[in-house]
C-alpha positions, 0 to 999 in steps of 0.5 A: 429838119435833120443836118447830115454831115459826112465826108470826114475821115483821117487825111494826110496834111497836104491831101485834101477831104471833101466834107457834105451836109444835107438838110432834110425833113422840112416841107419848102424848106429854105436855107439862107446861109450854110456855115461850118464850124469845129471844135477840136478837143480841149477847145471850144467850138469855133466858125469855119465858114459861111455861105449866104443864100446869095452865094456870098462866102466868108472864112476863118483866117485859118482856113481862108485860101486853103477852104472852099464853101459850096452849096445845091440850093436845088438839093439843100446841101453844103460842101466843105472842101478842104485843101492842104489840111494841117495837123491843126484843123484836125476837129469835128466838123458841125453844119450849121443851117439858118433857115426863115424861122429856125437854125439847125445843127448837124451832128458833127464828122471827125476830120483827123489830119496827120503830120 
């Protein structure tokens, strides 16, 4: 199974960015829960958001009301939609998938905010 992130790109604070990941190369593949995580440099790696396979969602106080976690059971994909970004979450932007058995890692999108 491959994690396909893309959608990042250099935003100015305020604007907006729209961030994807698709799950592919399984066969009946089922995702339960979708997250999203960061690591901007110097830093460690850090959660952003989650979504349940029930559609249940949860975010980082950093994010909460500025983010917004999707999914398409239907295609296997994830959407991050980022509303008035801040210099501060400029990172690069992982998917994360938790399926039955396994957990998947994408390889990551910059996301550059500027001021």
């Amino acid at each position: 199974v491959q994690l396909q992130a893309c959608g990042g790109g250099l935003v100015q604070a305020g604007g907006s960015l729209r961030l994807s990941c698709a799950a592919s190369g399984g066969s009946n593949l089922r995702i339960n829960t979708w997250a999203w995580h960061r690591q901007a440099p110097g830093k460690a790696r850090e959660w952003v958001a989650s979504i349940t396979s029930g559609g249940s969602t949860h975010y980082a106080d950093s994010v909460q009301g500025r983010f917004t976690i999707s999914r398409d059971n239907a295609k296997n994909e994830m959407y991050l939609q980022m509303n008035s970004p801040k210099p501060e979450d400029t990172a690069v932007y992982y998917c994360y998938a938790a399926g039955s058995y396994n957990t998947y890692w994408g390889r990551g999108t910059q996301v550059t905010v500027s001021s």
